[in-house]
C-alpha positions as a printed NumPy array, in Angstrom:
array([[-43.865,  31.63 ,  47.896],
       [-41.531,  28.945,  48.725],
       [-43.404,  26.587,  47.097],
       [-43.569,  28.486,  43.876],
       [-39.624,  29.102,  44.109],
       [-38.936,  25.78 ,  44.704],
       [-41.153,  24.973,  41.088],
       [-39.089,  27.583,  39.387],
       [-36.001,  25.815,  40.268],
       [-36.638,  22.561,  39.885],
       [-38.344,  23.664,  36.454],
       [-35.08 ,  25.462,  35.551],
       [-33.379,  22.433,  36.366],
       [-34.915,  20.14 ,  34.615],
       [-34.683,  22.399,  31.359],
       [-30.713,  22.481,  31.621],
       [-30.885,  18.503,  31.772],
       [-32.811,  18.831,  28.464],
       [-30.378,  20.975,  27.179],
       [-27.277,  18.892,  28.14 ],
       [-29.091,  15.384,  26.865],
       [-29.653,  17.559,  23.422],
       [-26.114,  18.294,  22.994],
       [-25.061,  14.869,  23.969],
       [-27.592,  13.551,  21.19 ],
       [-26.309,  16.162,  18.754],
       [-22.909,  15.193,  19.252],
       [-23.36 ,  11.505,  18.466],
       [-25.812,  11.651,  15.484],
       [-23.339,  13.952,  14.581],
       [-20.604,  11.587,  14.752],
       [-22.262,   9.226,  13.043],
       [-22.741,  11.137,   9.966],
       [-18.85 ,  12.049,   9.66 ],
       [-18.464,   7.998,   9.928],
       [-19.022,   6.477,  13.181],
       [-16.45 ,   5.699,  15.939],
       [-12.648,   5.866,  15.775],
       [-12.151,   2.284,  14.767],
       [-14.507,   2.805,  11.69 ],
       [-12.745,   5.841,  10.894],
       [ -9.568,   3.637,  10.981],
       [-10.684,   0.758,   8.904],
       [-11.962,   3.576,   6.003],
       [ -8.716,   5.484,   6.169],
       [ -7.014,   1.684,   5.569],
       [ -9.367,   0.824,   2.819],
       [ -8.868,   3.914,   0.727],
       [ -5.164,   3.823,   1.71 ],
       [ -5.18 ,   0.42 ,  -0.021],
       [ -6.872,   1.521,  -2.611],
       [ -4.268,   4.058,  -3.279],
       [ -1.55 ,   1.444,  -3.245],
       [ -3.225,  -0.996,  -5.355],
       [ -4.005,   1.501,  -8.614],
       [ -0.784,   2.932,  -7.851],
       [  0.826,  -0.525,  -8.464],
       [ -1.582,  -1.09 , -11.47 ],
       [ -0.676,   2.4  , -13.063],
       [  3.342,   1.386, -13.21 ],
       [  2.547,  -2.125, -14.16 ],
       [  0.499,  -0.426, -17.359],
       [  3.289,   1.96 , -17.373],
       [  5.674,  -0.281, -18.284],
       [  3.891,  -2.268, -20.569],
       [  3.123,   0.639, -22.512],
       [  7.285,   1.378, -22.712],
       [  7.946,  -2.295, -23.908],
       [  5.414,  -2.612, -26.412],
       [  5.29 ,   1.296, -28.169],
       [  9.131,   2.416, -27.199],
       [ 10.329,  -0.929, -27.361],
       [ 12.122,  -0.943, -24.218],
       [ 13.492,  -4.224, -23.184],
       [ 13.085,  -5.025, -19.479],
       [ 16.625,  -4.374, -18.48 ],
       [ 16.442,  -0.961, -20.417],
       [ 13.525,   0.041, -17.499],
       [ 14.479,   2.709, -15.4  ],
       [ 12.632,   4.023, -12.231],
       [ 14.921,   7.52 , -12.111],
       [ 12.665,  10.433, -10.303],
       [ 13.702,  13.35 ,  -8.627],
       [ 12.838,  12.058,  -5.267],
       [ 14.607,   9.107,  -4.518],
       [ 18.167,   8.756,  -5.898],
       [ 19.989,   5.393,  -6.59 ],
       [ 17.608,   4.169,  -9.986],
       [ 19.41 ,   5.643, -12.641],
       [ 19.92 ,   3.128, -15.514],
       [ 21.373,   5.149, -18.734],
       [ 20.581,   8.001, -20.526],
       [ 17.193,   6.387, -22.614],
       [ 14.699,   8.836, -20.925],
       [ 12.383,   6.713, -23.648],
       [ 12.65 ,   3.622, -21.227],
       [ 12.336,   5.766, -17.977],
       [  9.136,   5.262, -16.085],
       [  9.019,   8.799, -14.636],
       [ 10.268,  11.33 , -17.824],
       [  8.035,  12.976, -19.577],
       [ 10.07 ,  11.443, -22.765],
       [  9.317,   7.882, -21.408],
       [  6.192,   6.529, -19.525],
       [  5.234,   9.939, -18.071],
       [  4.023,   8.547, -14.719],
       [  3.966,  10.781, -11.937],
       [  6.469,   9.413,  -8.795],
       [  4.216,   9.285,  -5.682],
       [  5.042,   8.861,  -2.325],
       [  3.456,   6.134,  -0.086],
       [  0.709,   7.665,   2.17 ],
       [  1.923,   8.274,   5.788],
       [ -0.973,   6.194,   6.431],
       [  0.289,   3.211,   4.86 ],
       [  2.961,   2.877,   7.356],
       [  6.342,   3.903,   9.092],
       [  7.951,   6.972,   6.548],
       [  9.423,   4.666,   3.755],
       [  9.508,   4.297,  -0.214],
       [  8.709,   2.614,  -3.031],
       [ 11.811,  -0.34 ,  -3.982],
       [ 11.935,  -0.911,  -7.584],
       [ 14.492,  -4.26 ,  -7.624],
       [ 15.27 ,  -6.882,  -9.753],
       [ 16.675,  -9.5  ,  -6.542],
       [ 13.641, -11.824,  -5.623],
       [ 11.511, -14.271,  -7.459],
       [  7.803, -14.644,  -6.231],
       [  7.348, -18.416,  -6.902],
       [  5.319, -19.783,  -9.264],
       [  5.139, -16.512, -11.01 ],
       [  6.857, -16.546, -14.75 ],
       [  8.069, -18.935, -16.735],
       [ 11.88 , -19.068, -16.154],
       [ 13.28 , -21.356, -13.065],
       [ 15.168, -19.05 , -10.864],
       [ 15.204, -15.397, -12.584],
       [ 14.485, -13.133, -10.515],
       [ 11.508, -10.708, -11.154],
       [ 11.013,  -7.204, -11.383],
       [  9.397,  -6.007,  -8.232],
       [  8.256,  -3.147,  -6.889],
       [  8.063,  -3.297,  -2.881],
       [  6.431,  -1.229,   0.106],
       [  8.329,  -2.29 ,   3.011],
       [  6.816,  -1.51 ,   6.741],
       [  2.785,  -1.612,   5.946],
       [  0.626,  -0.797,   9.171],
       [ -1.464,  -3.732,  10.011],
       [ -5.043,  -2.449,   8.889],
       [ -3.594,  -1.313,   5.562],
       [ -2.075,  -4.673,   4.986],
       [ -5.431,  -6.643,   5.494],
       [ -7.16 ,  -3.993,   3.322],
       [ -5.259,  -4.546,   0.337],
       [ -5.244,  -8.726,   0.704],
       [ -8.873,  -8.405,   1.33 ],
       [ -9.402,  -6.568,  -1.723],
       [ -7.24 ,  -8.691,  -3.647],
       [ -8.856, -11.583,  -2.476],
       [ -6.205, -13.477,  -0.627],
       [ -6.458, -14.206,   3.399],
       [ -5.968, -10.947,   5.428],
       [ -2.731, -11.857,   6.952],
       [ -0.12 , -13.967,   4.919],
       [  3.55 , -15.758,   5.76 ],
       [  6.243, -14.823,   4.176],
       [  8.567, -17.63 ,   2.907],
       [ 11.684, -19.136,   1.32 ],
       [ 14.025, -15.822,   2.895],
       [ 14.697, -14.502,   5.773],
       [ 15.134, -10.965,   4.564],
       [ 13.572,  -8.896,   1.799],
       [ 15.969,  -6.645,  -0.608],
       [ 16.563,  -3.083,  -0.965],
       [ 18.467,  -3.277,  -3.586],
       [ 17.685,  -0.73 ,  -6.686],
       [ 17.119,  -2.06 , -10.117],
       [ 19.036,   0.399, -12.384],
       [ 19.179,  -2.672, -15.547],
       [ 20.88 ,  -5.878, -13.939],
       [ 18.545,  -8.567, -12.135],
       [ 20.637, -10.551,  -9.574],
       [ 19.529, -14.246,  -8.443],
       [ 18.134, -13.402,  -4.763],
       [ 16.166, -16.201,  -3.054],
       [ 12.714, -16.65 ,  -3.781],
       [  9.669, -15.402,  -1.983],
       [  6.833, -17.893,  -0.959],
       [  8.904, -20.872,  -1.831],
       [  8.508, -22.703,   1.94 ],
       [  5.849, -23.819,   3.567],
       [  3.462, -22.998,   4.128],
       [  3.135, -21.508,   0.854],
       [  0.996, -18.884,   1.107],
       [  2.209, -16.665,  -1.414],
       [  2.313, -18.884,  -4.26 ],
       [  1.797, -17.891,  -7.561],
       [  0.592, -14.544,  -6.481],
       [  1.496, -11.538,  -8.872],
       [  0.352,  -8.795,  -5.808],
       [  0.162,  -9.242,  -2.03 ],
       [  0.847,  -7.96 ,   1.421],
       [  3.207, -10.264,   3.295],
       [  4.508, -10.708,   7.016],
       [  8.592, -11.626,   7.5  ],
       [ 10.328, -10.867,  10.523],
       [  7.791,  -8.946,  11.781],
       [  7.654,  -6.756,   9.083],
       [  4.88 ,  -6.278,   6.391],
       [  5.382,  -6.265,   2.995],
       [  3.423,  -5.022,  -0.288],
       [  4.924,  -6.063,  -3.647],
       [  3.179,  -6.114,  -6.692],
       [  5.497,  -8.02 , -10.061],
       [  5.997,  -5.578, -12.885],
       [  7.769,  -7.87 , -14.741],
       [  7.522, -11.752, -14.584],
       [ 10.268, -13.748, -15.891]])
């Protein structure tokens, strides 16, 4: 009898191993189908997020092409007034405003809270990227995504085909300042060595410790 109890439990044991090894299994195939381990998860949340950012930036650059060529807007008549952030008003044209219905009819989006620390889009009209349009020292228009994570920031050079982390150059500080019409001569942007930034219409930046998105709207 002893015997035979001692079968039963070691029988009985062995089953609840099964068990246990099943639901470990489970749990990582699982897993695996939802996207693999937390750092994957992290590097597809940064891809898409860069994504976002990228046909985002392409939307308002078409946006404003659109207002210059059938509203005839001229590029100091642009005006980046929404109902979210104050501070871009630039006349009474809603025709030339990026965000009416009236004008360019573009939708104002906020960044993704995955794209970084809780900040907004900067429209201004204070830095030149170097070697991007065709008149020495004016300033372009810009739009700007200060405070990018890390992993977004490689995403989106990646994508655009640059090096995954680039220096910024040629200022020590990037504006805030709001275009509402009037460009003011700021210092340029990728105008020092090493000149990473060169010529480049979109890219994600370091400076100061800080990461940067911009993507020119305008070149001048």
């Amino acid at each position: 009898m002893k015997t035979i109890n001692s079968q039963r439990g070691s029988a009985i044991f062995m089953i609840l191993i099964a068990i246990a090894l099943f639901a470990a299994l489970s749990f990582a195939v699982g897993n695996m189908m939802r996207g693999g381990n937390s750092d994957m998860l992290t590097e597809e949340r940064a891809a898409l997020t860069a994504n976002g950012i990228l046909d985002y930036a392409a939307l308002l650059k078409r946006t404003i092409q659109d207002l210059r060529i059938s509203n005839a807007c001229e590029d100091t008549d642009i005006s980046f007034a929404n109902t979210t952030v104050a501070g871009f008003t630039n006349g009474a044209n809603v025709s030339c405003q990026v965000f009416h219905s009236s004008g360019g009819a573009a939708k104002y989006t906020a960044p993704a809270a995955d794209a970084g620390t809780a900040t907004e889009w900067t429209f201004t009209g204070h830095h030149s990227i170097h070697q991007v349009g065709g008149t020495p020292n004016a300033s372009d228009l810009l739009m700007i995504l200060p405070n990018v994570n890390d992993a977004v920031c490689s995403q989106i050079n990646q994508k655009l085909g640059r090096a995954q982390s680039i220096t910024g150059s040629g200022t020590t500080s990037v504006s805030s300042a709001k275009f509402t019409g009037t460009y003011t001569s700021g210092p340029h942007i990728g105008n020092d060595p090493p000149f990473e930034m060169n010529g480049f219409m979109s890219a994600c930046f370091t400076l100061g410790g800080v990461n940067y998105f911009y993507s020119v709207l305008i070149a001048r």
